[in-house]
mmCIF file of the N, C-alpha and C atoms, coordinates in Angstrom:
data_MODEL
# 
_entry.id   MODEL 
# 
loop_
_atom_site.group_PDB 
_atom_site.id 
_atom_site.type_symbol 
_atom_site.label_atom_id 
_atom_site.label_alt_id 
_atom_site.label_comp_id 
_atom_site.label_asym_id 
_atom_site.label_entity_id 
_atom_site.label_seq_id 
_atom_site.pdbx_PDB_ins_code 
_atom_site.Cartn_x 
_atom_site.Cartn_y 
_atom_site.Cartn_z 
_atom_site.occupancy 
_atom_site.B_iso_or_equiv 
_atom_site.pdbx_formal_charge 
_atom_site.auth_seq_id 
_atom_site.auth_comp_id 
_atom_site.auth_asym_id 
_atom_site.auth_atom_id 
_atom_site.pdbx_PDB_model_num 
ATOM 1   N N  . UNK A 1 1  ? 0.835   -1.191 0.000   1.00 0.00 ? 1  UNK A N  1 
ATOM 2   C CA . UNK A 1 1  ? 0.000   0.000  0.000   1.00 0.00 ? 1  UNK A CA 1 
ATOM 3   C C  . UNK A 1 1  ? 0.876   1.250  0.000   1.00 0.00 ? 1  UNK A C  1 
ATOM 4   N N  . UNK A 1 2  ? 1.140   2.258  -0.655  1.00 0.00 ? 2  UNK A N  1 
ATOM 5   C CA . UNK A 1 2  ? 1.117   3.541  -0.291  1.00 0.00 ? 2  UNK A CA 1 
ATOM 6   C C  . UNK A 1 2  ? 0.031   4.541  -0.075  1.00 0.00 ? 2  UNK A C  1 
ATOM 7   N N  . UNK A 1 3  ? 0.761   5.699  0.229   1.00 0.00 ? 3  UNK A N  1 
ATOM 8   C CA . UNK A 1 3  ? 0.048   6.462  0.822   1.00 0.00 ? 3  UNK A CA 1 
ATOM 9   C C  . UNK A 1 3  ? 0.181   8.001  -0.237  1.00 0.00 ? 3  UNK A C  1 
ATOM 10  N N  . UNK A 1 4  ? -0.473  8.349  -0.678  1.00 0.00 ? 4  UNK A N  1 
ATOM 11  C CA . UNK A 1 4  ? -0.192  9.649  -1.442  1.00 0.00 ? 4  UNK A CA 1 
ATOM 12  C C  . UNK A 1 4  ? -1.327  11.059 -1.029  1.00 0.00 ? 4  UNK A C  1 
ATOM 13  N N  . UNK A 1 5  ? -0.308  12.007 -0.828  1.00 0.00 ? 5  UNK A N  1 
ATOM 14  C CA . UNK A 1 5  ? -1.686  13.352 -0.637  1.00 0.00 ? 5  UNK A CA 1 
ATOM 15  C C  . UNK A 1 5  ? -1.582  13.855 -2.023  1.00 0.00 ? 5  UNK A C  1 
ATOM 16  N N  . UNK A 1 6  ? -3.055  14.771 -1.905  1.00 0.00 ? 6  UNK A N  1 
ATOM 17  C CA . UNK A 1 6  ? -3.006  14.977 -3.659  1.00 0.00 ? 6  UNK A CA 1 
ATOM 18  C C  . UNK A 1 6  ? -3.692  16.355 -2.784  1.00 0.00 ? 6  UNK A C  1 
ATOM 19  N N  . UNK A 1 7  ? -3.649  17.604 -3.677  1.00 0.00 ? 7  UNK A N  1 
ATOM 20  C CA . UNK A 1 7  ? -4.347  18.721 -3.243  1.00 0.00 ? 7  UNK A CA 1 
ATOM 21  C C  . UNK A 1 7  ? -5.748  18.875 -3.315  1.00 0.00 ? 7  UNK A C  1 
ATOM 22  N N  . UNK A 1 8  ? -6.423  19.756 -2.773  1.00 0.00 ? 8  UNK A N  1 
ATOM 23  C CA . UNK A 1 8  ? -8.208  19.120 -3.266  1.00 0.00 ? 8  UNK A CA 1 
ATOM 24  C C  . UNK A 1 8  ? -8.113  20.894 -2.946  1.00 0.00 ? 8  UNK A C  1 
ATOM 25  N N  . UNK A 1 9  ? -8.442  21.618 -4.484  1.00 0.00 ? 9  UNK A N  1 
ATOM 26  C CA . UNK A 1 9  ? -9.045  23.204 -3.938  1.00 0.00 ? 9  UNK A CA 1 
ATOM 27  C C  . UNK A 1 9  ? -10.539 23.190 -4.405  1.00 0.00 ? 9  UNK A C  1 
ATOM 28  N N  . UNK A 1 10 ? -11.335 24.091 -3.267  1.00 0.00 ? 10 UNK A N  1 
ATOM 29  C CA . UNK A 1 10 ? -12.257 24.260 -4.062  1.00 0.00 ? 10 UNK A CA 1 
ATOM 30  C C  . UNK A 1 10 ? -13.612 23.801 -2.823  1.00 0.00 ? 10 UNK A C  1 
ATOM 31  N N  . UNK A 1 11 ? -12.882 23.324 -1.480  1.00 0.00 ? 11 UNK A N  1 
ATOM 32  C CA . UNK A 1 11 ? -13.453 22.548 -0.589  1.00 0.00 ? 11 UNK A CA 1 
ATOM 33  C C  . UNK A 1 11 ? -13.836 23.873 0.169   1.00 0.00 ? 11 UNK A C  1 
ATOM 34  N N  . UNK A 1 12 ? -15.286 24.183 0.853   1.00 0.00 ? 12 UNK A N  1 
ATOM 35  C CA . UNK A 1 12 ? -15.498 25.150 1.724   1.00 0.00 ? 12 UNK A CA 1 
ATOM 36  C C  . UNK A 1 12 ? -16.010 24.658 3.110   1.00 0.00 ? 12 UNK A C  1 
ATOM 37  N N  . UNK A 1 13 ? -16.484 23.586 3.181   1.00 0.00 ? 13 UNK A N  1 
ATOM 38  C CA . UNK A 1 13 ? -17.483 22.926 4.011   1.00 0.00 ? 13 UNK A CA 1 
ATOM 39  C C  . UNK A 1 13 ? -17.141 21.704 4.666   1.00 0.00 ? 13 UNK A C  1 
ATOM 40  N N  . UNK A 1 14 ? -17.462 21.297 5.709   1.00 0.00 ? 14 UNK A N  1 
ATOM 41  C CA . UNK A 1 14 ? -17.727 19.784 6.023   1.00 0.00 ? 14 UNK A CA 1 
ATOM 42  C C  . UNK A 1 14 ? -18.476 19.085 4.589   1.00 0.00 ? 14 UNK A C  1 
ATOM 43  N N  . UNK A 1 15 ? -19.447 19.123 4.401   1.00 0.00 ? 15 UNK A N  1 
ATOM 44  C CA . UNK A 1 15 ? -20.724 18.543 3.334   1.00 0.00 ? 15 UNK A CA 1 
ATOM 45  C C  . UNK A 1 15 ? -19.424 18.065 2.060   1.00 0.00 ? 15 UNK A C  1 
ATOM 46  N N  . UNK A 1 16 ? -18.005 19.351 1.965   1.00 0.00 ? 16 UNK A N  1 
ATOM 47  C CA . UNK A 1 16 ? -17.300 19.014 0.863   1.00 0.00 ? 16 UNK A CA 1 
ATOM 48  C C  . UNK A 1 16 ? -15.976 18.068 1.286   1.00 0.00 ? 16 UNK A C  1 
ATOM 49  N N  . UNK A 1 17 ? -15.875 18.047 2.356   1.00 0.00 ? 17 UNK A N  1 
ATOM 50  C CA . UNK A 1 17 ? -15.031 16.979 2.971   1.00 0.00 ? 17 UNK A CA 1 
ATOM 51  C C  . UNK A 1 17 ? -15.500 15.653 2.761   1.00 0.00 ? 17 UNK A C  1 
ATOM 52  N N  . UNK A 1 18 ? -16.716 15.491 2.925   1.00 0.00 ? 18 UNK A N  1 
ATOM 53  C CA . UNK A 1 18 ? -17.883 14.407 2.782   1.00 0.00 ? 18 UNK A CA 1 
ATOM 54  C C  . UNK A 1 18 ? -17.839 13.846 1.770   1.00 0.00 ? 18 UNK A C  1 
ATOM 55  N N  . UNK A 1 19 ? -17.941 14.854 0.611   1.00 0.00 ? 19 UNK A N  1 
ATOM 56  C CA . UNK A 1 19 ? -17.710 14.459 -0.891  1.00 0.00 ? 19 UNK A CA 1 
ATOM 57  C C  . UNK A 1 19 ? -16.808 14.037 -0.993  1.00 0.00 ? 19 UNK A C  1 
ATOM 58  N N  . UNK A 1 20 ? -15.645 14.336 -0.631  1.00 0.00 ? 20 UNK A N  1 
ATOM 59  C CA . UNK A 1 20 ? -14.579 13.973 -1.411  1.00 0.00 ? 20 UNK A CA 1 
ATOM 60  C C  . UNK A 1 20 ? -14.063 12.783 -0.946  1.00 0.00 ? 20 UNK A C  1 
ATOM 61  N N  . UNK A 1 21 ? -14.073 12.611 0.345   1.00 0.00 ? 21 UNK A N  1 
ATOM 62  C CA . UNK A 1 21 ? -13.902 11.652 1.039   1.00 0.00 ? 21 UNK A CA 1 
ATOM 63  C C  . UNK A 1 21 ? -14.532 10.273 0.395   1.00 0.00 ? 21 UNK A C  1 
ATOM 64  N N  . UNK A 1 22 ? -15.687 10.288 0.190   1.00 0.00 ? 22 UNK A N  1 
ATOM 65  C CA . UNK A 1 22 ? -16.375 9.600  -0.604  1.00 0.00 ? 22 UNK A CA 1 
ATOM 66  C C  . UNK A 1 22 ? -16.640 8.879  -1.400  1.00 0.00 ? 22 UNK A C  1 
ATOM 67  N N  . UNK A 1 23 ? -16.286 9.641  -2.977  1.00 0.00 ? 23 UNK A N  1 
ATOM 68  C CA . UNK A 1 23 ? -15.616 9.549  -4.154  1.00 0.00 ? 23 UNK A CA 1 
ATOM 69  C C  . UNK A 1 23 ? -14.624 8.708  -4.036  1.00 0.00 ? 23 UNK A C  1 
ATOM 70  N N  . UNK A 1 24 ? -13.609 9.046  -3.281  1.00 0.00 ? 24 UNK A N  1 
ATOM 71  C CA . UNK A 1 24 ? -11.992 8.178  -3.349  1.00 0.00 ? 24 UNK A CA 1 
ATOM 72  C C  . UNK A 1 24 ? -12.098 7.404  -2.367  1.00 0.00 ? 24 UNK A C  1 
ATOM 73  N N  . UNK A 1 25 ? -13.343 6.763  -1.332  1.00 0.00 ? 25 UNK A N  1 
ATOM 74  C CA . UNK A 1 25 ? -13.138 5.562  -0.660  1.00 0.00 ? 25 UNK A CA 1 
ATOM 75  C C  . UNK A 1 25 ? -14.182 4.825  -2.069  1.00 0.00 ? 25 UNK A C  1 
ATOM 76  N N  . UNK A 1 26 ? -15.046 5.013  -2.601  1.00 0.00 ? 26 UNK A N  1 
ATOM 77  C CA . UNK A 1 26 ? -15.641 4.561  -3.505  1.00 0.00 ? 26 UNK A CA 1 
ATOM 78  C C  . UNK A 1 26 ? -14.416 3.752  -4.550  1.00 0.00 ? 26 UNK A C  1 
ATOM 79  N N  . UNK A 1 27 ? -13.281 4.282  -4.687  1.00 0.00 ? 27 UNK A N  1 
ATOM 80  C CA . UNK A 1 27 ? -12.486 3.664  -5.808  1.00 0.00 ? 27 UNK A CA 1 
ATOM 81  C C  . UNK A 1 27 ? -11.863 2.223  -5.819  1.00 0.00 ? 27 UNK A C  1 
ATOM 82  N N  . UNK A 1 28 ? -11.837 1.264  -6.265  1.00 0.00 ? 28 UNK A N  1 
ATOM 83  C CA . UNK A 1 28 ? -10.846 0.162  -6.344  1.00 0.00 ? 28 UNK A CA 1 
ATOM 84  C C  . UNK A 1 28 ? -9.962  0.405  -5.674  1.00 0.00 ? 28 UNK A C  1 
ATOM 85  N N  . UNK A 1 29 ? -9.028  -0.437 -4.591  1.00 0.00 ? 29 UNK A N  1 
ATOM 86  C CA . UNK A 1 29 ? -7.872  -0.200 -4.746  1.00 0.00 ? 29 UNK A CA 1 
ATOM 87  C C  . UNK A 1 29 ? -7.697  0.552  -3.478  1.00 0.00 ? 29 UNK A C  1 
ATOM 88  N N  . UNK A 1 30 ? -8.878  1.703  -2.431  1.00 0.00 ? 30 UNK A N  1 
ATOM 89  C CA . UNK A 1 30 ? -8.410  2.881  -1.670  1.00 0.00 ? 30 UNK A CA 1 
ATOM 90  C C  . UNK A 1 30 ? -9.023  1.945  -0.405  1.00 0.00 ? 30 UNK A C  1 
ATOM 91  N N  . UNK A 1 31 ? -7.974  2.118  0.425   1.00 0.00 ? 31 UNK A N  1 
ATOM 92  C CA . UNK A 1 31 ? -8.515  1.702  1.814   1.00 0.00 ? 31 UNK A CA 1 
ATOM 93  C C  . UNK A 1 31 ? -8.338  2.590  2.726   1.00 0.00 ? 31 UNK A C  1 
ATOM 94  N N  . UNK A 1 32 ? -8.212  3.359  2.833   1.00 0.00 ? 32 UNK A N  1 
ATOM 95  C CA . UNK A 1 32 ? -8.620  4.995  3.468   1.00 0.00 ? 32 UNK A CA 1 
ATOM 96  C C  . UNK A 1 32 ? -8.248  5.854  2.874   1.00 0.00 ? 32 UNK A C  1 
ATOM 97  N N  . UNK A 1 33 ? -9.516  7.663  3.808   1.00 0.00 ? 33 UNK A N  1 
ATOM 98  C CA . UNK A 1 33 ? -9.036  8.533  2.951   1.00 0.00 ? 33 UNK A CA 1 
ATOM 99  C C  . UNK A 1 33 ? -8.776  9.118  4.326   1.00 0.00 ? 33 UNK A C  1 
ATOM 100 N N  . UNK A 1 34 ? -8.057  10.267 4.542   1.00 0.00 ? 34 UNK A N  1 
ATOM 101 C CA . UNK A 1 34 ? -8.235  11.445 4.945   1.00 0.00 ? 34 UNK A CA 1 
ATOM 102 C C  . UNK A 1 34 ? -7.980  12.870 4.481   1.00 0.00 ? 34 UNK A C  1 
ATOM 103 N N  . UNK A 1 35 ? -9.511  13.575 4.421   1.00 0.00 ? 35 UNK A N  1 
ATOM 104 C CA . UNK A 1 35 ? -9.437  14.687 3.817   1.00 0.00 ? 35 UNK A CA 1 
ATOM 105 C C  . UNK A 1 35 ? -9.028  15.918 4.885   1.00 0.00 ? 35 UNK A C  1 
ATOM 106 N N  . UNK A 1 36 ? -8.695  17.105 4.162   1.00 0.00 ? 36 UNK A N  1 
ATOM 107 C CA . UNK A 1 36 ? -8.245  18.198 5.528   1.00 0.00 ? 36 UNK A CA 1 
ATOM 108 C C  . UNK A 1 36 ? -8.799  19.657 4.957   1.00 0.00 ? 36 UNK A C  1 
ATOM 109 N N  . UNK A 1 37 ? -9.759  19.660 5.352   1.00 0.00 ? 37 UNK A N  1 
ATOM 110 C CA . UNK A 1 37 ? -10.259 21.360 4.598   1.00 0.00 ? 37 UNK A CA 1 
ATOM 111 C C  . UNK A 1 37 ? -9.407  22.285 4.266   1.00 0.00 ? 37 UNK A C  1 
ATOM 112 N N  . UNK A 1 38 ? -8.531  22.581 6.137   1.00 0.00 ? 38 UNK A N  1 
ATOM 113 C CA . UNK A 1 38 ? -7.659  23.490 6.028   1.00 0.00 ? 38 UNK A CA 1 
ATOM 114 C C  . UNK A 1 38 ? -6.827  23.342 5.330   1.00 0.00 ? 38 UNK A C  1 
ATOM 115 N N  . UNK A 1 39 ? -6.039  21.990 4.866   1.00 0.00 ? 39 UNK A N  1 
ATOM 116 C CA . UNK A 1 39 ? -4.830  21.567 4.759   1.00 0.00 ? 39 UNK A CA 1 
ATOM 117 C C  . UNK A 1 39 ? -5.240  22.105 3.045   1.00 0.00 ? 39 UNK A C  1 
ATOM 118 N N  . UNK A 1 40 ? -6.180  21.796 2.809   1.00 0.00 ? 40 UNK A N  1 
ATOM 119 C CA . UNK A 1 40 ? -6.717  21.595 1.129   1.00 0.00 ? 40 UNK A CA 1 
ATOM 120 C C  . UNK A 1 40 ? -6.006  20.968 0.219   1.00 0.00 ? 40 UNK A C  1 
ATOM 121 N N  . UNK A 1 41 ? -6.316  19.301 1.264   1.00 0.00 ? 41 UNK A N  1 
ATOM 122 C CA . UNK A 1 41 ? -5.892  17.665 0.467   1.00 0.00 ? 41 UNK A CA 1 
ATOM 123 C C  . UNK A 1 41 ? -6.244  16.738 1.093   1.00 0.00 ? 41 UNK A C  1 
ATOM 124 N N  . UNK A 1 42 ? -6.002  15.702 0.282   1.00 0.00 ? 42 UNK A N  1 
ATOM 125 C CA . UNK A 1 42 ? -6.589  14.115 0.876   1.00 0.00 ? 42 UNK A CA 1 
ATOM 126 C C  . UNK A 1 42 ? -5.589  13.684 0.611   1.00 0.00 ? 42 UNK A C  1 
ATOM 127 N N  . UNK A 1 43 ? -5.286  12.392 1.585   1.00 0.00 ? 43 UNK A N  1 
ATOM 128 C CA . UNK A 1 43 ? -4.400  11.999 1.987   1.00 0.00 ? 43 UNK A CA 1 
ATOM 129 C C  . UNK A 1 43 ? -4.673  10.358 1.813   1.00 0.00 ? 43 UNK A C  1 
ATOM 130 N N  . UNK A 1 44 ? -4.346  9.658  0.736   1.00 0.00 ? 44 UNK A N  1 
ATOM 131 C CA . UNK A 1 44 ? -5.094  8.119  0.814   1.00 0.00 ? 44 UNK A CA 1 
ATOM 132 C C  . UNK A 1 44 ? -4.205  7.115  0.278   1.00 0.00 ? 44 UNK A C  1 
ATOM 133 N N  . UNK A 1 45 ? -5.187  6.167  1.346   1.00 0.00 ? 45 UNK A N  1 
ATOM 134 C CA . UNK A 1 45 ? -3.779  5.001  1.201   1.00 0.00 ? 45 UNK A CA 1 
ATOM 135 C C  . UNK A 1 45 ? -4.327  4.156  0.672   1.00 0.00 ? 45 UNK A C  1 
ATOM 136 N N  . UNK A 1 46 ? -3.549  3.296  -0.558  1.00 0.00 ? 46 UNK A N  1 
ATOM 137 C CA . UNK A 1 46 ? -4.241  2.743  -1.690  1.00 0.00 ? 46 UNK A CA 1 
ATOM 138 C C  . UNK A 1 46 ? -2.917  1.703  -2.117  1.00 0.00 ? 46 UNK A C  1 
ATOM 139 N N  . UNK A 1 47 ? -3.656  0.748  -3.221  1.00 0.00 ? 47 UNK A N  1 
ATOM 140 C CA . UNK A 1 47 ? -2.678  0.091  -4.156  1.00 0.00 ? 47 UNK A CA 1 
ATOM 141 C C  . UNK A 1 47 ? -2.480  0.508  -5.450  1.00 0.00 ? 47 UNK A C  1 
ATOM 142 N N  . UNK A 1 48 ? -1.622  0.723  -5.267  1.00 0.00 ? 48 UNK A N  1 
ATOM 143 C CA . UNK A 1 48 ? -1.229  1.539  -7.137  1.00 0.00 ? 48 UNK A CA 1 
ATOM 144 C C  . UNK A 1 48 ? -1.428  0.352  -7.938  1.00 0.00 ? 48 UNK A C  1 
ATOM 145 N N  . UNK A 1 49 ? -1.297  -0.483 -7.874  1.00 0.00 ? 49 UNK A N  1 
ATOM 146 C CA . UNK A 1 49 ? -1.577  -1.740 -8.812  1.00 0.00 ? 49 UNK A CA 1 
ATOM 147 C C  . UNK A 1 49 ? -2.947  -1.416 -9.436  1.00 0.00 ? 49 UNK A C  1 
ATOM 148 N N  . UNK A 1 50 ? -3.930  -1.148 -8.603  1.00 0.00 ? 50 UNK A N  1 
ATOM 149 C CA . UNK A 1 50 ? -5.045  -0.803 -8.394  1.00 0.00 ? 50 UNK A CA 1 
ATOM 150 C C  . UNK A 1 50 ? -6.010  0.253  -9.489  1.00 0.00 ? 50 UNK A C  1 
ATOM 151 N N  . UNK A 1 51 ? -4.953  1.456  -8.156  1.00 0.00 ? 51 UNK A N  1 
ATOM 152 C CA . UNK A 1 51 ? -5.482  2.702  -8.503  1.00 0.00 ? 51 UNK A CA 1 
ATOM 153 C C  . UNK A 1 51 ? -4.372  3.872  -8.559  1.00 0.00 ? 51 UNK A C  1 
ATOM 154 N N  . UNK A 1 52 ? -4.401  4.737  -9.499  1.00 0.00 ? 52 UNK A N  1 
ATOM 155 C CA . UNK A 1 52 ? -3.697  5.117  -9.665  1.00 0.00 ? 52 UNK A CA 1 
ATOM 156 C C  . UNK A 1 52 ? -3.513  7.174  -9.450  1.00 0.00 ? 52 UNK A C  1 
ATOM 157 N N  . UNK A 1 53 ? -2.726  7.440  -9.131  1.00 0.00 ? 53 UNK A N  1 
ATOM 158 C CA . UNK A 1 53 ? -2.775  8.795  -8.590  1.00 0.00 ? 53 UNK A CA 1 
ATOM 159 C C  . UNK A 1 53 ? -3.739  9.898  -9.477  1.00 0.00 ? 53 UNK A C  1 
ATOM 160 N N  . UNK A 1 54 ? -3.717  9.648  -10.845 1.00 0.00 ? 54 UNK A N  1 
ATOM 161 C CA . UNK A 1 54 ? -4.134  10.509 -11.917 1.00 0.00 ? 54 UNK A CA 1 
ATOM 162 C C  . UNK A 1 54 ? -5.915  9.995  -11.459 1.00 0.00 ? 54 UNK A C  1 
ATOM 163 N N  . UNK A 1 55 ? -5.942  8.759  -11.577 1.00 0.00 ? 55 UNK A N  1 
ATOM 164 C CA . UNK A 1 55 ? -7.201  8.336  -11.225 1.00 0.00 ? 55 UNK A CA 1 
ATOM 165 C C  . UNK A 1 55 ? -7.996  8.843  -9.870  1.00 0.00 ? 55 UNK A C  1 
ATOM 166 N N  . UNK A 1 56 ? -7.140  8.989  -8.976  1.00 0.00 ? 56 UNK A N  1 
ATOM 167 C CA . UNK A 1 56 ? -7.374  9.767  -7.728  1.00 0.00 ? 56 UNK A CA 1 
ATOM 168 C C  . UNK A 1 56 ? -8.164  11.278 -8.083  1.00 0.00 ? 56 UNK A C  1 
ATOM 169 N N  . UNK A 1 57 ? -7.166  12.027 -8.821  1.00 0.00 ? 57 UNK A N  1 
ATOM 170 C CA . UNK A 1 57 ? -7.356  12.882 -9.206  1.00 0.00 ? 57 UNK A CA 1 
ATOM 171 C C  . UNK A 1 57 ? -8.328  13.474 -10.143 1.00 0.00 ? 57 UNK A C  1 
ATOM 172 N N  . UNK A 1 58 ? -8.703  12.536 -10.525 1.00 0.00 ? 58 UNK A N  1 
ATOM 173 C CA . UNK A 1 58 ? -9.978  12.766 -11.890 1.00 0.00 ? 58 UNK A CA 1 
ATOM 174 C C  . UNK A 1 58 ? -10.965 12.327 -10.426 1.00 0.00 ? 58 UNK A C  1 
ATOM 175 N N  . UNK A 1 59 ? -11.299 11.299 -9.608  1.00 0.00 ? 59 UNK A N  1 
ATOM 176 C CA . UNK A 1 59 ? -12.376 11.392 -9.261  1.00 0.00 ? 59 UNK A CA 1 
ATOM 177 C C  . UNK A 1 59 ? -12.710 12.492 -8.499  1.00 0.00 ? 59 UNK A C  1 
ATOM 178 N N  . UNK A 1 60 ? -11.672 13.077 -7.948  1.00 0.00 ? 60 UNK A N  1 
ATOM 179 C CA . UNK A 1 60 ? -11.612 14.626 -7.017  1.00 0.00 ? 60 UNK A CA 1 
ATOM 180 C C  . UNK A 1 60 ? -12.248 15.473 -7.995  1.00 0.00 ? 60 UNK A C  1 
ATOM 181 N N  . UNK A 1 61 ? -12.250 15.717 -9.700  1.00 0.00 ? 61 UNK A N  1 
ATOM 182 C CA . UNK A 1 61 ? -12.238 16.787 -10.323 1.00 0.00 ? 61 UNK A CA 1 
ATOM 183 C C  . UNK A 1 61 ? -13.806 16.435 -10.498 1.00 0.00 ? 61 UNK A C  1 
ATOM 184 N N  . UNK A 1 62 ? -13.921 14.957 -10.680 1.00 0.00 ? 62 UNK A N  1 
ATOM 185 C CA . UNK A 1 62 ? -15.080 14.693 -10.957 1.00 0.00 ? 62 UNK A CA 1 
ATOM 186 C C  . UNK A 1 62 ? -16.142 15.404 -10.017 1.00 0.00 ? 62 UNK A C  1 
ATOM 187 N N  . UNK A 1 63 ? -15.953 15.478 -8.507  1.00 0.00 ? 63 UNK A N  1 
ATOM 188 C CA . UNK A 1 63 ? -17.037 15.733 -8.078  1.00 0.00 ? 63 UNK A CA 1 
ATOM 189 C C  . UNK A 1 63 ? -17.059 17.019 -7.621  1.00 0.00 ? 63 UNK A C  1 
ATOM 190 N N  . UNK A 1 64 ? -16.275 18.140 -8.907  1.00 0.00 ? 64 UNK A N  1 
ATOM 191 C CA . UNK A 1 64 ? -16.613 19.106 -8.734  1.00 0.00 ? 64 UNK A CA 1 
ATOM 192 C C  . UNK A 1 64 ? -15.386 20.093 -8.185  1.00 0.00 ? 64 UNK A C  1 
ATOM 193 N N  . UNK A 1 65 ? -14.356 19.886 -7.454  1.00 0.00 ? 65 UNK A N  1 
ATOM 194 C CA . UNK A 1 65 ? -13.058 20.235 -6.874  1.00 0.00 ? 65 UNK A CA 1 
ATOM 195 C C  . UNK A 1 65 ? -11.633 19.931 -8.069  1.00 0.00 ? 65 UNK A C  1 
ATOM 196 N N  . UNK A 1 66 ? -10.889 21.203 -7.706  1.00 0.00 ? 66 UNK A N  1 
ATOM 197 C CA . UNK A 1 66 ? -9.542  20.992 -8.678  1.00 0.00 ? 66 UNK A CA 1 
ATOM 198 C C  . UNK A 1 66 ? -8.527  20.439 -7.582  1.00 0.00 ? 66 UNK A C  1 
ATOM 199 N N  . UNK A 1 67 ? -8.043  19.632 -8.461  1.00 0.00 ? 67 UNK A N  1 
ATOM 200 C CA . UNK A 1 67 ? -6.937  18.899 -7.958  1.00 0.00 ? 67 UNK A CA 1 
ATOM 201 C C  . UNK A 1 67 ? -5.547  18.934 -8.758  1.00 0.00 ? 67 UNK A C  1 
ATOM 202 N N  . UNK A 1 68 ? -4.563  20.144 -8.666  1.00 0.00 ? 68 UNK A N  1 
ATOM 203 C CA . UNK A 1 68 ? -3.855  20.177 -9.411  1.00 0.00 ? 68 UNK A CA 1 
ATOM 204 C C  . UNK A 1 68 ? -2.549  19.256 -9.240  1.00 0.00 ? 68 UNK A C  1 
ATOM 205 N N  . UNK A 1 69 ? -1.934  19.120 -10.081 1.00 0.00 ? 69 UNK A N  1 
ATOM 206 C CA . UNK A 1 69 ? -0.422  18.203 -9.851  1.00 0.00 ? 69 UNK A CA 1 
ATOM 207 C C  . UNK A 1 69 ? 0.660   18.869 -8.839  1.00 0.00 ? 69 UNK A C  1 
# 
């Protein structure tokens, strides 16, 4: 397993912590997330075999939040 943070902007709320959190426990592959409003990132530990960081990242964009490199 590693562990990768990815940035998440765009988060104002608990409700958007929720989301995002969400999304990326939803994925193949993620066996935890932790998101950080303040921090503005998630932090998830996963199998890259799996899932993959870009993939991380599209589901973050997906639900609405930028996630830049």
């Amino acid at each position: 397993m590693n562990e990768t943070t990815i940035k998440v902007e765009g988060m104002s709320c608990g409700g958007c912590v929720k989301n995002v959190t969400g999304v990326l426990k939803a994925l193949p592959g993620v066996e935890d997330v932790r998101v950080s409003l303040e921090g503005a990132s998630a932090t998830v530990r996963h199998d890259p075999a799996k899932v993959s960081i870009d993939a991380l990242r599209a589901a973050v964009e997906g639900a609405g939040f930028d996630s830049p490199a």
